[in-house]
N, C-alpha and C positions, 0 to 999 in steps of 0.2 A: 389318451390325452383328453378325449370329449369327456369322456367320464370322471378326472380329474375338475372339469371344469363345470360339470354339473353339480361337486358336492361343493367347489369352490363357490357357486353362486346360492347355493341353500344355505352355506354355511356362514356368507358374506348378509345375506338378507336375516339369520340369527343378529348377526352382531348391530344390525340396522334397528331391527325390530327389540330386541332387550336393553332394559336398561344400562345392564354391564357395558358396554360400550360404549354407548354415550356417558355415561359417569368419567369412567377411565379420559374421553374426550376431553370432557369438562375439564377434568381435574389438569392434566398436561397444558392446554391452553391458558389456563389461569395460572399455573404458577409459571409456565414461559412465559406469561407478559408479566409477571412482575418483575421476573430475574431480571428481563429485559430492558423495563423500565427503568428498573437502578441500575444497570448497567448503560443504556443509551440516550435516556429521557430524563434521567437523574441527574442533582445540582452536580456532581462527579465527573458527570458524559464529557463538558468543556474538554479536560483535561486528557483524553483516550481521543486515539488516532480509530478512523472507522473501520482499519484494517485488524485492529486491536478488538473493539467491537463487537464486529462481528467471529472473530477467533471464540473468543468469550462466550458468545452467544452458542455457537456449533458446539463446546465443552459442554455446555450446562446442557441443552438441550438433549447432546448423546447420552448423557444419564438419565433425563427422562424418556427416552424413546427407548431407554435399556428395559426400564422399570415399567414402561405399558406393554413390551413385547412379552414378559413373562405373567402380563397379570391380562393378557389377551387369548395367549396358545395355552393355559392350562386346563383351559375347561374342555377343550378340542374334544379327546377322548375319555377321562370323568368323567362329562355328564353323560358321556353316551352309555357308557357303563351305567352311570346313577339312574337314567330312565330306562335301563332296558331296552336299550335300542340298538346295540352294539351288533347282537346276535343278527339282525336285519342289514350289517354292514358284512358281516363275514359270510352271510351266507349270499347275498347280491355277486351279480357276476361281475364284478369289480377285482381288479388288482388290490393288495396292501398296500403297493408303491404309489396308486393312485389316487387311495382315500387317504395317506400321509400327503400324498402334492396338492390336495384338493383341502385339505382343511390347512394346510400351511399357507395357500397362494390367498385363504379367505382373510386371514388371520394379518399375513404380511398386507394386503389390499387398504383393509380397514386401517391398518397405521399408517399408510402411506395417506391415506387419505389425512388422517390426524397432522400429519405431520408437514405435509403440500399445505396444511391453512394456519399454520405459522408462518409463512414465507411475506407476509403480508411487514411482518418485524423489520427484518432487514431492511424491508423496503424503507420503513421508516426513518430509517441512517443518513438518508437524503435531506432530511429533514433538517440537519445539522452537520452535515458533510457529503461526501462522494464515497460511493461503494464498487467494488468491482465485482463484476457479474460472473465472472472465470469464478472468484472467490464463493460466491451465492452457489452457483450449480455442483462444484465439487464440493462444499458441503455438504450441500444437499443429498447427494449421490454416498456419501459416508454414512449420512444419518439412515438412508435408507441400505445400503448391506449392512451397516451394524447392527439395526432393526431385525433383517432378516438371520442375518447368524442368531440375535437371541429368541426368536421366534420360532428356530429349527431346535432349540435347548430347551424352550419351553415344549414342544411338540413331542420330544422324545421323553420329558418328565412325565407329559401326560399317559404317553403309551405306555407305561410301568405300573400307574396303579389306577382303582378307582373313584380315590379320597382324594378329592381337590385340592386340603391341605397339603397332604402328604406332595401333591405333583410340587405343589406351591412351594416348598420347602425344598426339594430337589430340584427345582430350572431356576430357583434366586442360591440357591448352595453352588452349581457349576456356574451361574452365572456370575455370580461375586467374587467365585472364585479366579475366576480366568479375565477379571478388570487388576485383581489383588498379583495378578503375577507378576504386571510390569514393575512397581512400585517394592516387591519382595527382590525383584533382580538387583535392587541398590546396597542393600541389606546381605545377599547372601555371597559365596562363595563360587568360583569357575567350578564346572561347568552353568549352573542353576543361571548365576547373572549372564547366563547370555542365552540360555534354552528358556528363560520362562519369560522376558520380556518380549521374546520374539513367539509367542505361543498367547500372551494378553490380546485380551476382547479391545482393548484400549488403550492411553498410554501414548507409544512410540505407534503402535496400528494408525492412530487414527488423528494423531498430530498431522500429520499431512492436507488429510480431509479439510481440518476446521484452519488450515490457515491459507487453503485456497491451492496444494501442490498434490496434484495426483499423480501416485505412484502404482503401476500397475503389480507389484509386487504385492501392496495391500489390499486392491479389489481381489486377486488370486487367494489371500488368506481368509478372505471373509467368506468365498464363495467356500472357498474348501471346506470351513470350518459348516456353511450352511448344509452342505452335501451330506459331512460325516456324519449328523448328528439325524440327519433326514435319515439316513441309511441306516445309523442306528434302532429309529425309530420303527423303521420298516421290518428291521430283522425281530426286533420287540412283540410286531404284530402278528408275523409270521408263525413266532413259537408258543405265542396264546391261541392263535386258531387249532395247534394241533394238545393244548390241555386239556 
């Protein structure tokens, strides 16, 4: 675990020190406050309840905190490949499980951080109503394991190749994928309508979340989903070390 938390903190001071990070930052904050604005601060707001509100806010938001988690965990292992520095991780006396939990726990840190300085929004609801704080924290708490389940998708794309496109292309294909099942379960036939809604990144997952009711059934699916996809990632790295 120390050693986990060593590549977690060099990996964590990457994402501080380059630009990518703070972009990706930028860009999330700015279009969240506008969503926000026309949805809370906008000639509109009168007419929404602030339980509506903020519902709204937590939907919009879990697509963006989709879309920084896979444009965050891609470069994890790419670039380590692209500078040649891979070969300095597999031969270090480090675990594969460890330098996968060490660049995931860097990768999840930095969006959590991204994401902990939105919360300043809601706050604003006060502004023009009353908000419930049960409703703030179980959001919040959605936004951040959804984060991490695509965080663990983008981690395992990267372990596959050394083209950052190409990872890029693979953690937004599984990740798009697995938002598009809930919304296919309306559409398709028994058994599908009822194995792929309940297998969605989002949807019926994460309704809960964003209207303030936690269900321990879906903290268990997010975690699962973060495990598999780690594990995945892990066994990924295992069978390049012996090519």
């Amino acid at each position: 675990m120390r050693s986990a938390l060593t590549i977690a903190r060099r990996e964590l001071a990457a994402y501080l020190a380059s630009p990518m990070g703070w972009i990706v930052a930028a860009i999330v904050l700015l279009v969240d406050g506008l969503l926000f604005y026309a949805e809370a601060l906008g000639p509109a707001a009168g007419a929404r309840l602030s339980a509506d509100v903020l519902s709204r806010f937590f939907w919009y938001t879990s697509g963006l905190v989709a879309i920084a988690g896979v444009t965050l965990s891609i470069r994890l292992f790419t670039e380590e490949r692209q500078l040649d520095t891979m070969v300095l991780l597999s031969t270090a006396p480090v675990r594969d499980r460890e330098v996968v939990l060490g660049k995931f726990l860097a990768a999840l840190g930095f969006l959590s951080l991204v994401t902990i300085l939105t919360l300043y929004m809601p706050l604003l609801v006060l502004v023009n109503g009353k908000i419930s704080f049960g409703q703030v924290s179980v959001g919040y708490l959605g936004l951040l394991l959804l984060g991490a389940a695509v965080i663990s998708i983008g981690v395992f794309a990267s372990s596959l190749t050394r083209h950052m496109l190409v990872a890029a292309a693979v953690g937004a294909a599984v990740t798009g994928a697995m938002f598009l099942f809930y919304p296919l379960g309306f559409v398709l036939d028994a058994p599908f309508s009822r194995v792929l809604p309940a297998l969605s990144l989002h949807g019926r997952r994460f309704f809960g979340f964003q209207t303030g009711v936690l269900h321990l059934r879906d903290v268990i699916y997010y975690l699962s989903v973060t495990y598999f996809f780690l594990l995945a990632a892990t066994k990924v790295l295992e069978a390049k070390r012996w090519e």
